[in-house]
Structures are given as structure tokens and as C-alpha cells.
C-alpha positions, 0 to 999 in steps of 0.5 A, a space after each residue: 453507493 453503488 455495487 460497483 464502488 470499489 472505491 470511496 471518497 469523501 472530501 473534508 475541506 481540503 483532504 480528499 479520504 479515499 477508501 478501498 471498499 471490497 472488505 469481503 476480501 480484505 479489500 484485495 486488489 483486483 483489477 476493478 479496484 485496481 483501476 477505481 483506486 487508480 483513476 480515483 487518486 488521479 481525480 485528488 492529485 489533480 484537484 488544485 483544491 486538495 492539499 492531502 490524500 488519506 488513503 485507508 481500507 473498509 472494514 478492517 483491513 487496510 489491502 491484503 494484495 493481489 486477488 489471488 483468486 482471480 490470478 490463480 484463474 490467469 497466472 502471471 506474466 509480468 510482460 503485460 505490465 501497465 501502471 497500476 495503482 501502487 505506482 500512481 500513490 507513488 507518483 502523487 505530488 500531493 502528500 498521501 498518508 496511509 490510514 493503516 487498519 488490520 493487514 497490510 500484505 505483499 501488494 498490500 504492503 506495496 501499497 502501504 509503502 507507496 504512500 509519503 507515510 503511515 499512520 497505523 492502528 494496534 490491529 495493523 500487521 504487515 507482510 511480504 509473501 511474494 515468494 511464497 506466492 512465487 512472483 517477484 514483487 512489482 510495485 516498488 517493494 524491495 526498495 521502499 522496503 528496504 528504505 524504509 526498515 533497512 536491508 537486513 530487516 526487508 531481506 528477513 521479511 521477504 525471505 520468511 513472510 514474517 507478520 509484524 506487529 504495529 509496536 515492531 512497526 513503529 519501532 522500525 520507522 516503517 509508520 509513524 504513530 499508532 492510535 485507537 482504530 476509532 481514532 485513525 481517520 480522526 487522527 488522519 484529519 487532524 495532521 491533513 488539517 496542520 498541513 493545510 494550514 501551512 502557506 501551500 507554496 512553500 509546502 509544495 517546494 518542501 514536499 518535491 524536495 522530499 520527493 527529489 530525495 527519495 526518487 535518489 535513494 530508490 529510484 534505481 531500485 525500483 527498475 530493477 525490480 520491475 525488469 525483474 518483475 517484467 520477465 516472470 511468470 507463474 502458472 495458474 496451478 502454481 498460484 492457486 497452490 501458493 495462494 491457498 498455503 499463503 492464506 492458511 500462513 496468514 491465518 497461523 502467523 495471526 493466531 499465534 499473537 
């Protein structure tokens, strides 16, 4: 491994696990990892001799989202939008779980939503806080979000940057099992393993039916999102400010639990 390893893999049999590895900052997605994630996922997608993608994130965060460090030094102009990484999980033919460890926000959160389901740990929290920052979401959140828990419970997320917990995310449908952070990638394995097994043909036929469905139900909520997103812009000093109070919200929400 390298400085310059954004990303990890590491391959058992069939499952390909692919790491963010930027723990220093919670594995915040700047436009090095952003690209890494990218590309690394495209390698796995299209790898014949992959049936599963676990993606998860070292040293206990799983993404905290956007670098805000390194977009407070640009600001934000949604016109000069490409894919970026979130869209290439979603667009994934081969099944993605997510192996959720510690926070999981805003372009975090996206990520997380971006994968076919969750796995989650006790330490695994999740928030939206797009409109503290002051952009509007980009990668898919409004709709995987509302999809997902429900429009009542994504408009309470995205309007007060509220951190829930894994017991309230389990409950909610937004992940699917919460295990022991030790037994996360273990557990991870355990359910690519079952999936190998299954006779790969059908799996896929069933897994594009799935993916015709949910195209359906938020297909038409991602676009107007992301022409949303395509006109807005914020200035550098604006998310600076909004950055620093987003983290020190963070800090607060976390301690009180």
C-alpha cells in the first residue's frame, strides 16, 4: 500500500471488499477518493468472476461526505457536475452491501443509500446536513431517502440534520441487520458467500428485476434532483462557515447519546 491508496480491495473468492481508506478525515470524499472509489468499483462491476461488492470504510467511519475542506477552498457550482462515485454504486449490476461502521453523512449518507442494502454496526449513525451546508443534494438522496424510510421521516432528516442511531435505522427499514463492529465484514461475507451459492444466472435475472423496480419508484426523483442540484452554487466563505458549524453539530448531536 501506497500514500496514494484511497481505496482498498481485497478479494475472498467471489466478493470483492472495497475500502475507503482516508480514515484521518472519516474517509471524507475528496476528489481523489472520489475518483479511486470510482474506478475501483467499475474494475469489480465488471469483473465476471465477482458476484458481490461489500463496500465499507476504515477506521471506524464508514464516509462523513463531501470534503469540506477542500470545497470550502472552491465553493460549489453544480453545472460542472460528472458521475461521480455515488452514481457509479448505484448504477452497479453486481449486488453492493454496505458494511456500515461509525457516521455515514450527507455525501456519506448518499453513498450508503446508493448501495442495494446495509449491514450496519451499534457505532453506525446517519445524517443529512445538505442544508446546513447550503447545497442541495446531488447524488440521489432525496429520493433513495425518501424510498427508503418514507417521506415524512426524510423531510424530518433533511430539514433538522437529525443523527439517528442503528437501533432507529433498523427500525426504520434504512439497513437491514446490526451486528458487533468486529463481526461486520465477517457478517458481510457470510451473506456474499449464500449469494454465490445461488446458480448466478437466475440471481442476476432476479437482481435486474429488483433494480427495474427501484429505477421505477425513484427514477424520476433522481432527475429532479440532480437538475436541482446542476443550478446551485455556494460560495467558498459560505461553506467554510457552514462546514465548521456542520462539524461542531455533529460533535453535539453524538455526545448527547
Amino acid at each position: 500500500m501506497t500514500p496514494t491508496d484511497l481505496v482498498l480491495v481485497d478479494r475472498t473468492d467471489a466478493t470483492a471488499t472495497i475500502t475507503l481508506n482516508r480514515p484521518d478525515a472519516r474517509n471524507a470524499l475528496s476528489r481523489e477518493l472520489d475518483r479511486q472509489l470510482r474506478d475501483r468499483i467499475i474494475e469489480a462491476d465488471d469483473d465476471p468472476e465477482i458476484s458481490v461488492i461489500l463496500l465499507a470504510g476504515a477506521g471506524g467511519a464508514f464516509c462523513a461526505g463531501v470534503d469540506l475542506k477542500e470545497l470550502a477552498a472552491t465553493g460549489f457550482t453544480g453545472d460542472d457536475r460528472t458521475e461521480n462515485c455515488i452514481d457509479r454504486v448505484a448504477a452497479c449490476t453486481t449486488p453492493v452491501i454496505g458494511l456500515v461502521d461509525g457516521p455515514a453523512v450527507t455525501g456519506g449518507f448518499e453513498l450508503a443509500l446508493a448501495c442495494d442494502f446495509l449491514i450496519a454496526s451499534p457505532t453506525a449513525r446517519f445524517a443529512d446536513t445538505h442544508s446546513r451546508v447550503g447545497i442541495v443534494p446531488g447524488g440521489g438522496l432525496t429520493a433513495r431517502l425518501a424510498d427508503t424510510v418514507g417521506i415524512r421521516r426524510a423531510r424530518q432528516l433533511s430539514a433538522t440534520g437529525q443523527y439517528i442511531d442503528a437501533p432507529t435505522a433498523l427500525a426504520w427499514g434504512l439497513v437491514n441487520e446490526v451486528v458487533e463492529s468486529a463481526e461486520l465484514l465477517t457478517r458481510g461475507i457470510q451473506i456474499a458467500t449464500t449469494f454465490a451459492a445461488a446458480e448466478s444466472r437466475t440471481l442476476r435475472a432476479v437482481w435486474s428485476l429488483y433494480d427495474g423496480m427501484s429505477a421505477d419508484a425513484i427514477a424520476d426523483g433522481v432527475a429532479r434532483e440532480r437538475a436541482t442540484n446542476a443550478q446551485w452554487s455556494a460560495a467558498m466563505e459560505a461553506v467554510a462557515e457552514a462546514g465548521a458549524a456542520v462539524i461542531e453539530h455533529g460533535r453535539a448531536q453524538n455526545r448527547e447519546r
